[in-house]
C-alpha positions in Angstrom: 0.0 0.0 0.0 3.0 2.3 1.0 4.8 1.3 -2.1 1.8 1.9 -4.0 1.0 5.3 -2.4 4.8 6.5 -3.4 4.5 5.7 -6.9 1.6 7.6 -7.0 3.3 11.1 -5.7 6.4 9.9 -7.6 4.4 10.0 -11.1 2.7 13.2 -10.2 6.1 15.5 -9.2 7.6 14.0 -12.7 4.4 15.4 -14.4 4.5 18.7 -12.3 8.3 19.4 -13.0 7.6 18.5 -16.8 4.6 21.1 -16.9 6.8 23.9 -15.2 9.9 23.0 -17.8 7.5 23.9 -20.7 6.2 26.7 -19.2 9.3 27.9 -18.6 10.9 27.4 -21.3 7.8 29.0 -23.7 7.9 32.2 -21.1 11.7 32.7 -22.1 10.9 33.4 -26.2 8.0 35.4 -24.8 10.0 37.4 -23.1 12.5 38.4 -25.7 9.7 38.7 -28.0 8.4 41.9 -25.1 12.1 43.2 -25.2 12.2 43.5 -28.5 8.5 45.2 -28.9 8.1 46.8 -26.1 9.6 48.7 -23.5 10.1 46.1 -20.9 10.5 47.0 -17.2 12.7 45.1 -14.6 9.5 43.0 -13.3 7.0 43.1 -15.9 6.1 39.4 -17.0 7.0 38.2 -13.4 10.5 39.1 -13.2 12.0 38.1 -16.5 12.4 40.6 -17.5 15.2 42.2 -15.4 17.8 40.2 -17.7 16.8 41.9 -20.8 16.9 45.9 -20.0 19.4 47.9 -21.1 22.0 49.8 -18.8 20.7 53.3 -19.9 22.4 55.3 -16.9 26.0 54.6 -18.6 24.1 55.7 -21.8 24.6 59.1 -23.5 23.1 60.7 -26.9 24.8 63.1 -28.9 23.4 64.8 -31.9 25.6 64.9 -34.8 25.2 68.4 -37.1 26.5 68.6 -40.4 27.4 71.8 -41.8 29.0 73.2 -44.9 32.2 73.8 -42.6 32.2 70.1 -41.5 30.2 68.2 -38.8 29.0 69.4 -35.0 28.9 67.1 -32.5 26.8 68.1 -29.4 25.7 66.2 -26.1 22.5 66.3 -25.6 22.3 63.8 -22.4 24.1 63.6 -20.2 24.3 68.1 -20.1 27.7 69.2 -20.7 28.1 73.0 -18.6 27.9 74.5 -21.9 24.7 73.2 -22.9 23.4 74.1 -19.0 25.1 77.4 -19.3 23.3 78.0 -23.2 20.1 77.1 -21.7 20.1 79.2 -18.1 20.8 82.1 -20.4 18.1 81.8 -23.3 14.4 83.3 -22.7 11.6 81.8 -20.6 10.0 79.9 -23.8 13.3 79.2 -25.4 14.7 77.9 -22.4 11.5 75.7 -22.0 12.0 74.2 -25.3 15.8 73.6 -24.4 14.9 71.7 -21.2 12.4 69.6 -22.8 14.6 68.9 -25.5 17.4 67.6 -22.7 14.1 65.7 -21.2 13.1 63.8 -24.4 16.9 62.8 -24.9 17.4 61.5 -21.4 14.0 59.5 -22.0 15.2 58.5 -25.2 18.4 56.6 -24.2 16.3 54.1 -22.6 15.1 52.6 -25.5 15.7 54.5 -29.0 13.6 53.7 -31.3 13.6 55.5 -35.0 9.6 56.9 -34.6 11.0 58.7 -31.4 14.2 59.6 -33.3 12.0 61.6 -36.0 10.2 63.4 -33.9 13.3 64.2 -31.6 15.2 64.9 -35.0 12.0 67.6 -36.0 12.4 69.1 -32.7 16.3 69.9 -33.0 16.0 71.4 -36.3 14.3 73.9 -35.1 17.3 75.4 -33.3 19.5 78.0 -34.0 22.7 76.2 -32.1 25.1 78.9 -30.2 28.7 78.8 -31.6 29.7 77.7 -28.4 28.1 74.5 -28.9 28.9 73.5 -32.8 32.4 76.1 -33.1 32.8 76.9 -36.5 30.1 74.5 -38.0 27.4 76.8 -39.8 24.1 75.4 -41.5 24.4 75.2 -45.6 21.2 77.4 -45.4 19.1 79.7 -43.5 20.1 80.0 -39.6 18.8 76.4 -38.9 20.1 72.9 -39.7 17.6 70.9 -41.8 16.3 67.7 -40.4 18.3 65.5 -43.5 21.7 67.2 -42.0 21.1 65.5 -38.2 22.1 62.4 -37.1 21.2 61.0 -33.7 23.4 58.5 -32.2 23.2 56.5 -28.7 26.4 55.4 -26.8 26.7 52.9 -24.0 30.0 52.9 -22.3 30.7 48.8 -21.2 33.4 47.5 -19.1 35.8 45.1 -21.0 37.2 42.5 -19.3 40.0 41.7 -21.3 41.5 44.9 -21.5 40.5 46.2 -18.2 39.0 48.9 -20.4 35.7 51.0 -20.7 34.7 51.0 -24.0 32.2 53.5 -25.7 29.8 51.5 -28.3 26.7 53.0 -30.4 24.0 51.4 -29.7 21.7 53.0 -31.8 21.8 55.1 -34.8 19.7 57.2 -37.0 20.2 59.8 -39.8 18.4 62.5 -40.8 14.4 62.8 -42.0 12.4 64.8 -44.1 10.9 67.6 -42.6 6.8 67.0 -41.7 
């Protein structure tokens, strides 16, 4: 009866452990399926998550500005002093604008995506960038770059083992767009 009783609980944990396997194992390719799609916080989908999301603190994004004198480069997040500096001193509405453009970079490190990269490209455009920013860079027209001229790139500094280094790799890129 014992024997019999053992065998019976013995069958069942094998058919148990089997059903969590597969559930397992089909929750993984769902979750890399959310990362890729979505943006997926540390604990959505019970936890899984928190494997696939990005380091964005050691992320930066610079705007790239080509001119007729050459290319700009300017960091947008993390603020250099300059860009601070540029800001504190521009007008209540143009220093709005500035510190929403600085918002919607540091939002967009977190997962850059090329429908956020438009619209963040539109909004840059429309800025007429102080010398101290871009140097001797000057737009090939008017007093503004054109959207086609800007390129928006993400950075992710990552520790390398073998070298003892850190490195600083783009993550994500995307050229200029037509303006809307």
């Amino acid at each position: 009866m014992l024997r019999k009783s053992l065998d019976w609980i013995g069958l069942r944990a094998n058919l148990f452990v089997t059903i969590l396997a597969v559930l397992v194992a089909v929750n993984v390719p769902f979750q890399v399926y959310l990362h890729k799609t979505t943006p997926l916080l540390a604990w959505k989908g019970g936890g899984f998550g928190m494997y696939t999301e990005p380091h964005a603190e050691d992320r930066a994004v610079w705007l790239h500005l080509e001119g007729k004198d050459g290319t700009a480069f300017v960091q947008l997040w993390p603020e250099t002093p300059a860009f601070v500096e540029w800001r504190e001193a521009a007008r209540v509405s143009g220093g709005a604008y500035l510190a929403a453009l600085t918002k919607n970079a540091e939002r967009f490190r977190f997962y850059p995506r090329d429908v956020q990269a438009a619209r963040l490209i539109n909004q840059l455009s429309r800025v007429r960038w102080p010398e101290a920013l871009i140097g001797q860079v000057t737009p090939e027209s008017d007093s503004v770059f054109k959207p086609d001229r800007l390129t928006l790139e993400v950075y992710e500094n990552r520790f390398d083992l073998e070298s003892n280094t850190v490195t600083r790799e783009s993550v994500f890129k995307y050229s200029g767009v037509r303006a809307e």
